[in-house]
FIVEXTI-593705 format. One record per residue (C-alpha): residue in one letter; x, y, z. Coordinates in steps of 0.001 Angstrom, whole numbers, padded with zeros to 6 digits, always signed. Example, Ala and Ser with C-alpha at 12.3 -4.5 7.8 and 13.67 -1.06 7.14 Angstrom:
A+012300-004500+007800S+013670-001060+007140
END
This chain:
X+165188+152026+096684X+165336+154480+093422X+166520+157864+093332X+164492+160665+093595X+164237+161651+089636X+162738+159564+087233X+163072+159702+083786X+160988+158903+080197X+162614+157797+077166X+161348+156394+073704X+161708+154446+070795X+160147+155313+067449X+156690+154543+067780X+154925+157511+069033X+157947+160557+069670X+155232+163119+070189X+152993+161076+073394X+156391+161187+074528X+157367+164661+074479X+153738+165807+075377X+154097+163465+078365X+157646+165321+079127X+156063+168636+078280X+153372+167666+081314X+155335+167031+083657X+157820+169203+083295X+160924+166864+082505X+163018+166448+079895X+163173+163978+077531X+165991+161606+078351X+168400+160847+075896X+168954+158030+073443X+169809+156342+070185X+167049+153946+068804X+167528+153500+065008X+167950+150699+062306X+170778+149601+060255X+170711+148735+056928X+169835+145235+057639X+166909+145685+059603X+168944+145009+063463X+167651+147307+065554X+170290+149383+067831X+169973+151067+071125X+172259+152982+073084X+171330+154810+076413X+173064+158267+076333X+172291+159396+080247X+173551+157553+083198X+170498+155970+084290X+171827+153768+087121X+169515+153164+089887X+167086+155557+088450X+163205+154834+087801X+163121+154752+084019X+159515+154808+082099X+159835+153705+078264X+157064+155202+076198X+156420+152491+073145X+152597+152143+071882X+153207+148771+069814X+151827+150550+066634X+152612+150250+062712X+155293+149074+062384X+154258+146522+064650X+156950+144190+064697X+159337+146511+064260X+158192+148538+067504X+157839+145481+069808X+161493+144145+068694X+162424+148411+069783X+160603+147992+072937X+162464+144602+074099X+165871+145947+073329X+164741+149116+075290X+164210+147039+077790X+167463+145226+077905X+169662+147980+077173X+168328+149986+080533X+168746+146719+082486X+172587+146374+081109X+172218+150030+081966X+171836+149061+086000X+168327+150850+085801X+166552+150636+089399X+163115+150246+087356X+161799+149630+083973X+157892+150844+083404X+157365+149769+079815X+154422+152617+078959X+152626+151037+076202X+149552+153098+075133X+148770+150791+072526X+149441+146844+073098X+149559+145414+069595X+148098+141236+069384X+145512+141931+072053X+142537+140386+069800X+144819+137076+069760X+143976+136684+073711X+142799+132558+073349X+142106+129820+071544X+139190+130519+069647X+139829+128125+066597X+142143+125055+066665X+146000+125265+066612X+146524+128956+066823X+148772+130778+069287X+147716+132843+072090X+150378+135792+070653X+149446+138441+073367X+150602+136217+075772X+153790+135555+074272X+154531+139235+073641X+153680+139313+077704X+156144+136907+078240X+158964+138816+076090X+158520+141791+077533X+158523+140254+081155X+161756+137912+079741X+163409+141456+078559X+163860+142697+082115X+160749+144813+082297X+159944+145381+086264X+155953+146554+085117X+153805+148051+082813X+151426+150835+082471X+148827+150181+079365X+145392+151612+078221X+141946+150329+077101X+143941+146503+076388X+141205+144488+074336X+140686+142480+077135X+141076+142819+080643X+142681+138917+080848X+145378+140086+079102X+146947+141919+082668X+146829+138330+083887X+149602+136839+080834X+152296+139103+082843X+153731+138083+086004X+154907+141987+086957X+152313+144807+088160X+149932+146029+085268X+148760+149133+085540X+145875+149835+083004X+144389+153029+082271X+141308+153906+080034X+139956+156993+078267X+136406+156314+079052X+136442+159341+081001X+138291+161361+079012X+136084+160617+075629X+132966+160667+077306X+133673+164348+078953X+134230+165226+075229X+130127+164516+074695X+129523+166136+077574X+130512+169211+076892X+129392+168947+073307X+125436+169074+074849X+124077+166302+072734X+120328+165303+074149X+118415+162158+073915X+121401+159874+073742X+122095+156207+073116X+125396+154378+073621X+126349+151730+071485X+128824+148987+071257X+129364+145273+071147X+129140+142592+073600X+133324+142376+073889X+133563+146598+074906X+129919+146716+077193X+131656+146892+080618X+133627+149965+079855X+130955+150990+077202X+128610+150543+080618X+130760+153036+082250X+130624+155294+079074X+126924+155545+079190X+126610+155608+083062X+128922+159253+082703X+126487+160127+080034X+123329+159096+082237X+122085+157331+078939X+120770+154144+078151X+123478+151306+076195X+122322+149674+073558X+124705+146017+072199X+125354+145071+068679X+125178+141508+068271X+127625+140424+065341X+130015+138064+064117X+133403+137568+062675X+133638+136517+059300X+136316+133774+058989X+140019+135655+060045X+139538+138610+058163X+138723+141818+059263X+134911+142031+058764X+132550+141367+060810X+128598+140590+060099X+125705+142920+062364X+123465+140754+063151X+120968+142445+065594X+120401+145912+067804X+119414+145289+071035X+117968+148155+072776X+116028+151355+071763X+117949+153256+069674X+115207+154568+067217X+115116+158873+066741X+118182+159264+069130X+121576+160344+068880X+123875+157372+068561X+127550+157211+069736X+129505+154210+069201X+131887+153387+071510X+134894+150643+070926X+138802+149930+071820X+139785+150586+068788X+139133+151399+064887X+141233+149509+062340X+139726+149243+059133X+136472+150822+060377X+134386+147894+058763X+132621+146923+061915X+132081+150555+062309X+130373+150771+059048X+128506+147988+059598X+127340+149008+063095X+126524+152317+060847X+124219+150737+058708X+122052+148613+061575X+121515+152060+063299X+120389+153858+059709X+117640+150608+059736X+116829+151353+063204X+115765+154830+062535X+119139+156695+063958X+120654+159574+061950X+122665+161345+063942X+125612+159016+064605X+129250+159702+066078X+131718+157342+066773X+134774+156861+069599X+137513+155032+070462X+141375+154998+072268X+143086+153697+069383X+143070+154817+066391X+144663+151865+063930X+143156+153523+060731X+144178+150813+058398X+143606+151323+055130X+140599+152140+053863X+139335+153352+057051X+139520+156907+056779X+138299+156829+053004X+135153+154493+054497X+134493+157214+057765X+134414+160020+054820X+131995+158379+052885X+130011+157575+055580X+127235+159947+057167X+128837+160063+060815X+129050+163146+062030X+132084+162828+064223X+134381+160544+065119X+136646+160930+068558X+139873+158732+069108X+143262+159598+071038X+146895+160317+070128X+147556+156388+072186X+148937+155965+068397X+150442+158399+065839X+147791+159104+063438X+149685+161032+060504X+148595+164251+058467X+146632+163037+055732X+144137+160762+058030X+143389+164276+060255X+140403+164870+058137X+137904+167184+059713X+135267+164939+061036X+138243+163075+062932X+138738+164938+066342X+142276+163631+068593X+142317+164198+072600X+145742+163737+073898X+145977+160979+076571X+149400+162271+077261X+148506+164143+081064X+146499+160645+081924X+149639+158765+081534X+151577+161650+082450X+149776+161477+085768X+149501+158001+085913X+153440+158250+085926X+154136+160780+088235X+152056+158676+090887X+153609+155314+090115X+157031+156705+091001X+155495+158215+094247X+154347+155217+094677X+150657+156948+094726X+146857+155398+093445X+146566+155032+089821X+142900+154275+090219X+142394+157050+092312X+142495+159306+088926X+139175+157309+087591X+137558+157864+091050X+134910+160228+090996X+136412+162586+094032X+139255+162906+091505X+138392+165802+088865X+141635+164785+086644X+139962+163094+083864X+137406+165595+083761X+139551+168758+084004X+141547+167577+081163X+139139+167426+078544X+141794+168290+075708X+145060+169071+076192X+147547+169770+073268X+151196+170648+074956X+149150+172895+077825X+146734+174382+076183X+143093+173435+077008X+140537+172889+074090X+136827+172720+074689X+134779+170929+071892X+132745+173737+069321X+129657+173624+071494X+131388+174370+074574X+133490+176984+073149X+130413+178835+071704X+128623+178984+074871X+131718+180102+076884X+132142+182760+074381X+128653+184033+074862X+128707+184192+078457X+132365+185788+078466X+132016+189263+079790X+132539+191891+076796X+134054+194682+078464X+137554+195458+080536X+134250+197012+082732X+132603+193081+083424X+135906+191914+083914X+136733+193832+086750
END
């Protein structure tokens, strides 16, 4: 039905996922205008002849978040004017996933109506990670293919050789957090808490589970203004924790969340490039794996029409092997790198 090449595009949301995607597997970047006039319309204009052609659109729905949905429809309907034989909308990052229901009277379910425009824009399927919640595959009426860095981020502890560990998170992340813990053979412990009103705060209200004089790593989705974080912080300093780290795919880092991870006393926290995260927030204690061989992957098999689940399987090494990755070159955390250094041989003698 498609041709034998495929090939990625993308908008303005996240240029570099795209090219390290590219860079991964060994394609290049395909060619086209997405920019803004003067009055805010958006303009696209496919410069390859894409007919019949299987056509993946990289667009994390990030900040600017309108700005890069209203990008990713017109994407969309410029490859379908285009005569594109398929349209994967690749979107690392889908933006409106906490509006998922009705949770309060006479408020929209807006992550199903960004499904629905994105279906409506000629999309033929989509290939996500970590969504908020798993109902939200079920607001599109094309295949959803959705990936998760559970692997990935735990592999990162791993290797790091932390002992006596306890995984945190709230009620809403505890099946993947499950998962987390399960790679980590250690025990989960759940943060009961509460949203205050519609703003971004939440309230701890209780730690269930023993989590007194171990290592704690919280595990989420996503960090926006890292107030929940801090909060979760601040239970596990009553508890008796004090060695905390903190992880997550997405990495919103809405003002003041950097300022507030600073000033805090966790010792690391771990997140993904799923979203741009710019200079001045890549403070030290921050540490980025690149998810772009998952999707990479994850790409290269949905054109072969291959398993994407096989890559979270545990026969399948992917997720594993690529612990970080930063445009082919592998990166092992700093305890890992210390002990490979010490057993490297020292001399062209042990070598051979």
């Amino acid at each position: 039905m498609y041709s034998d090449q495929f090939d990625v595009y993308t908008g303005n949301a996240n240029p570099d996922l795209a090219r390290k995607i590219c860079r991964y597997l060994g394609v290049e970047q395909g060619r086209a205008e997405v920019f803004q006039f003067a009055n805010e319309n958006i303009f696209v204009r496919v410069l390859d002849n894409v007919r019949e052609k299987d056509v993946f659109l990289v667009q994390p729905t990030c900040r600017p978040v309108n700005q890069s949905i209203m990008e990713l429809l017109i994407m969309i309907d410029a490859f379908k004017r285009a005569s594109a034989g398929r349209i994967t909308a690749v979107i690392p990052y889908y933006a409106y996933g906490r509006s998922d229901k009705k949770d309060q009277p006479r408020v929209p379910i807006s992550a199903r109506l960004v499904a629905d425009m994105i279906t409506v824009a000629g999309a033929d399927r989509v290939l996500s990670m970590d969504l908020h919640q798993g109902q939200i595959q079920g607001f599109f009426n094309i295949p959803v293919d959705e990936l998760t860095a559970v692997h990935l981020l735990s592999n990162y502890f791993i290797h790091k050789g932390l002992r006596d560990v306890v995984v945190v998170t709230d009620l809403g992340f505890a099946k993947r957090a499950r998962t987390f813990a399960e790679l980590l053979d250690a025990p989960l412990a759940i943060i009961e808490k509460r949203r205050v009103g519609n703003l971004d705060q939440a309230e701890v209200l209780n730690v269930i589970g023993d989590v007194a004089g171990r290592r704690a790593i919280i595990v989420d989705d996503e960090i926006d203004t890292a107030g929940t974080l801090m909060e979760t912080v601040r239970a596990l300093e009553r508890e008796g924790v004090d060695e905390i780290y903190a992880t997550a795919t997405h990495a919103v880092f809405s003002d003041p969340a950097v300022a507030r991870i600073e000033s805090s006393s966790l010792r690391e926290v771990v997140v993904t490039d799923s979203i741009p995260i710019p200079a001045q927030k890549r403070v030290p204690r921050i540490t980025v794996l690149s998810v772009a061989p998952l999707i990479g992957e994850a790409i290269r098999r949905i054109h072969r029409g291959e398993s994407v689940g096989a890559l979270f399987q545990s026969e399948v090494a992917f997720t594993q092997e690529m612990l970080l990755w930063e445009d082919g070159l592998a990166v092992l955390p700093p305890v890992a790198r210390e002990t490979e250094a010490a057993e490297a041989p020292s001399t062209v003698a042990e070598l051979t």
